[in-house]
ZAMARGU-4260 file (C-alpha; in steps of 0.2 Angstrom, whole numbers, plus 5000, padded with zeros to 4 digits):
<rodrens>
0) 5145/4917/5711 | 5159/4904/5710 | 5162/4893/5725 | 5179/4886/5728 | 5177/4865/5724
5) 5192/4856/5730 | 5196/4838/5723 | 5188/4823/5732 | 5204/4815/5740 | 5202/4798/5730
10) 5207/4813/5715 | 5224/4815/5721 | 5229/4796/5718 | 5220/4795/5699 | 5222/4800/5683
15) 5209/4806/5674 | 5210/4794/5659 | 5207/4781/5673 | 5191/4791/5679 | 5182/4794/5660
20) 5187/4775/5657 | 5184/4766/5675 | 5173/4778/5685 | 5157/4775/5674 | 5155/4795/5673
25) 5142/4803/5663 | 5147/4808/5645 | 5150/4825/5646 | 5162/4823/5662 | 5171/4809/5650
30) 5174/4821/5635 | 5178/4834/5649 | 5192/4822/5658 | 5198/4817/5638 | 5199/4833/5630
35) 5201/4848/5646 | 5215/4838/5655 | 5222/4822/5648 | 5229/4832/5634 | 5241/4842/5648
40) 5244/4827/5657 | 5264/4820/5657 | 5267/4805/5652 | 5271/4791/5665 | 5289/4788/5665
45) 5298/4771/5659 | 5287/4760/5669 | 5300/4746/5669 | 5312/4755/5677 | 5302/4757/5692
50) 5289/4749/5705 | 5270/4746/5704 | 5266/4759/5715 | 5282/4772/5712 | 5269/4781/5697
55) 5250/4781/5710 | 5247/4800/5714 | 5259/4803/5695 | 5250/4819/5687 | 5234/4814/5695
60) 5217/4825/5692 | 5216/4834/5707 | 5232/4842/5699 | 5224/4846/5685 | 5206/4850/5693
65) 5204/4870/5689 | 5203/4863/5667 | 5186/4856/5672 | 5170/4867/5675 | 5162/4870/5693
70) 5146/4860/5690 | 5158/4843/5683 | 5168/4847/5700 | 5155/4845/5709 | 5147/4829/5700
75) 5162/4821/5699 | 5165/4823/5718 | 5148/4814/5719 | 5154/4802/5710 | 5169/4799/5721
80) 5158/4799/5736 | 5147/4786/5730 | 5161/4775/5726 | 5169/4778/5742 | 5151/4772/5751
</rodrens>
């Protein structure tokens, strides 16, 4: 039976490049983030033609959370808990 795992909030303001590389996420959840979502992931726009905080939210992982299973869901909500604390 499959539950319905909705995105930590913190997941609508990150990329998930800057979760595998920043988040110190177990190795599996890393190649998940890299290889599931990163690769359907847009592009930031011309970064010089805009503000620091014009791109936060930009293509961040809670758009892209149904690519990952429900257990790395789950674990990376954890993860997003704990750094929350």
């Amino acid at each position: 039976m499959s539950i319905n795992v909705k995105p930590h909030n913190a997941f609508r303001w990150v990329r998930a490049d800057e979760v595998a590389e920043c988040w110190n996420v177990e190795d599996d959840i890393y190649e998940a983030l890299w290889h599931r979502v990163v690769p359907h992931q847009k592009e930031i726009p011309n970064i010089e033609d805009s503000g620091p905080a014009d791109h936060v939210g930009f293509e961040c992982l809670a758009k892209h959370w149904l690519r990952l299973s429900e257990d790395q869901q789950i674990r990376l909500n954890e993860v997003a808990t704990k750094r929350e604390a």
